[in-house]
C-alpha positions as CSV (number, residue, x, y, z in Angstrom):
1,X,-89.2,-66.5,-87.7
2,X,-86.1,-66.7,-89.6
3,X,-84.1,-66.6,-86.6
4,X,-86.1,-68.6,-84.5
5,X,-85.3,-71.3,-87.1
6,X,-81.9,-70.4,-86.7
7,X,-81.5,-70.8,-82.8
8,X,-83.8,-74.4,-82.8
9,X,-81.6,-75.9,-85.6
10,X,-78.4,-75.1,-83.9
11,X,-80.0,-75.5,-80.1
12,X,-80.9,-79.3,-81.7
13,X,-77.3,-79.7,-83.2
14,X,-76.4,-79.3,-79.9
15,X,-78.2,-81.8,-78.2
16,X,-78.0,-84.2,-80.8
17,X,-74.3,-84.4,-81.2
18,X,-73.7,-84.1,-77.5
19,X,-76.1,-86.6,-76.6
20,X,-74.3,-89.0,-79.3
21,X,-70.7,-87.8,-77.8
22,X,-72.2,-88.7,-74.5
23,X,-73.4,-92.3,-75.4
24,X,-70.8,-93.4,-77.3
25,X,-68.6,-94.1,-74.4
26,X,-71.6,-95.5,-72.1
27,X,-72.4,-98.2,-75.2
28,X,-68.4,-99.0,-75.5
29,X,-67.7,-99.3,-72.0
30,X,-70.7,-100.0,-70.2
31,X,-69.4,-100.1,-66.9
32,X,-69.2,-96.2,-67.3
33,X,-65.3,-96.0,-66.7
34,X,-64.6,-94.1,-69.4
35,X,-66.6,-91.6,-68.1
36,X,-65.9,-92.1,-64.7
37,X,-69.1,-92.5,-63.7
38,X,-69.7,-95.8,-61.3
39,X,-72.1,-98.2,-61.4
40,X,-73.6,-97.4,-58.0
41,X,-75.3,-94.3,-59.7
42,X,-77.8,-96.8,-60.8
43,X,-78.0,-98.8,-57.8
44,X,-82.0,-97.0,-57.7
45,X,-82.5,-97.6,-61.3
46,X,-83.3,-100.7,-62.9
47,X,-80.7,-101.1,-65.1
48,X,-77.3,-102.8,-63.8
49,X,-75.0,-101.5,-66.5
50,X,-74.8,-98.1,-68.8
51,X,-75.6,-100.1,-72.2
52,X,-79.7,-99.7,-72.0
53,X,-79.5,-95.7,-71.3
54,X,-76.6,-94.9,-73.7
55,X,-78.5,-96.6,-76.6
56,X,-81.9,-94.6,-75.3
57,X,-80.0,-91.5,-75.2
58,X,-78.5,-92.3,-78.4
59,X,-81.4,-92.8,-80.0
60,X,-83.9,-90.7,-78.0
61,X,-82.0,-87.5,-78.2
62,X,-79.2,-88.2,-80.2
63,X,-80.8,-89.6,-83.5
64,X,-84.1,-87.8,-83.1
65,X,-82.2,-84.5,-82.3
66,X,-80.5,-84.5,-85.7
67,X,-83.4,-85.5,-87.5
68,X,-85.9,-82.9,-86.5
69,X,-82.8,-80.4,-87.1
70,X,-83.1,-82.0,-90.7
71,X,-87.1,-81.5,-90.5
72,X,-86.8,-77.9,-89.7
73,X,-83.6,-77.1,-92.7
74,X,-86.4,-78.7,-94.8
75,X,-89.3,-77.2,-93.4
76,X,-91.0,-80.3,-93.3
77,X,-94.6,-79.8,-92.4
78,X,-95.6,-79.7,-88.6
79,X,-91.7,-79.1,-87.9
80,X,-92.3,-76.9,-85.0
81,X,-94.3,-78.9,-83.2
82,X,-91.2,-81.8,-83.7
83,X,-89.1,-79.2,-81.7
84,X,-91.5,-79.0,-79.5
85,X,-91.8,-82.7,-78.8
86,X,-88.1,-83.2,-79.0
87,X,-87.6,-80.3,-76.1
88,X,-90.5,-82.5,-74.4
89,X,-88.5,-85.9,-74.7
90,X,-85.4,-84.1,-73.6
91,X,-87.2,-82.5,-70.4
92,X,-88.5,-86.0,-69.8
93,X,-85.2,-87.8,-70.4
94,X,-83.9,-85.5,-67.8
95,X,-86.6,-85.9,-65.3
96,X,-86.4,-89.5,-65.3
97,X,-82.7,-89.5,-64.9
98,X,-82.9,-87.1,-61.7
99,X,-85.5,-89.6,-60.3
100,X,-83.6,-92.5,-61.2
101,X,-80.4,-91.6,-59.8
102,X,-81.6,-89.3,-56.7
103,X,-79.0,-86.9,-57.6
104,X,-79.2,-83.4,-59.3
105,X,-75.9,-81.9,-61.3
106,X,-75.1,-79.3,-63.2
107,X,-75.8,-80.5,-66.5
108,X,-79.1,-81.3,-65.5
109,X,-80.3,-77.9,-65.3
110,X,-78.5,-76.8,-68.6
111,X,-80.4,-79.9,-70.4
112,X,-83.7,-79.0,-69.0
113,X,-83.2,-75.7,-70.3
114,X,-82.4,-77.0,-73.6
115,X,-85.6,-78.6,-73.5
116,X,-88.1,-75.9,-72.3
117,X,-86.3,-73.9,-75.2
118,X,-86.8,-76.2,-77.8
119,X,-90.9,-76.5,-76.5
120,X,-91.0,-72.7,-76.7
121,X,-89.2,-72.4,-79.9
122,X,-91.5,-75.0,-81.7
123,X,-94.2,-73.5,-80.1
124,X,-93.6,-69.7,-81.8
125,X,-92.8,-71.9,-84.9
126,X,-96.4,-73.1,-84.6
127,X,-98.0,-70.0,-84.6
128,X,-96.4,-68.1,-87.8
């Protein structure tokens, strides 16, 4: 289980420091130039500007990301089922945005993944 541990810590540095690397710029310039993403990707979304998903994704995958990484260095009791509910808000994060914008890209697929690993991970840590 030793390694298991291994690949959810690092699977949740991951997604923790790129979901931060990824908000920074949407909360700083929330028109989304600095990512050259337009505005009209959330003309089916309610939100008008970048701010209100970049602090979610700061917050919801970012923040939470790192601290369930820190939950499972410390073995903090009931740490694999965090995993599992952080792979579960990143699935979900995901799914929403795919709804939301109508539009499916690469990194969608590779962030989904990262979350139906994280909910099998935590899952085998569950069970030890």
């Amino acid at each position: 289980m030793k390694i298991v541990r291994g690949i959810a810590i690092a699977v949740l540095a991951f997604l923790g420091v790129s979901a931060i690397a990824g908000s920074l710029p949407l909360m700083v310039d929330p028109s989304g130039a600095l990512m050259h993403m337009p505005l009209t990707l959330l003309r089916f979304s309610p939100f008008h500007t970048f701010l209100i998903p970049g602090i979610i994704l700061l917050l919801a995958n970012g923040v939470l990301s790192l601290l369930v990484a820190f939950a499972v260095v410390g073995k903090w009791r009931g740490y694999g089922w965090m995993i599992a509910f952080q792979g579960c808000v990143v699935a979900g994060w995901i799914t929403v945005e795919v709804l939301l914008l109508r539009e499916v890209v690469w990194l969608h697929a590779l962030y989904v993944t990262v979350g139906l690993v994280l909910i099998v991970l935590g899952m085998m840590l569950t069970r030890k």
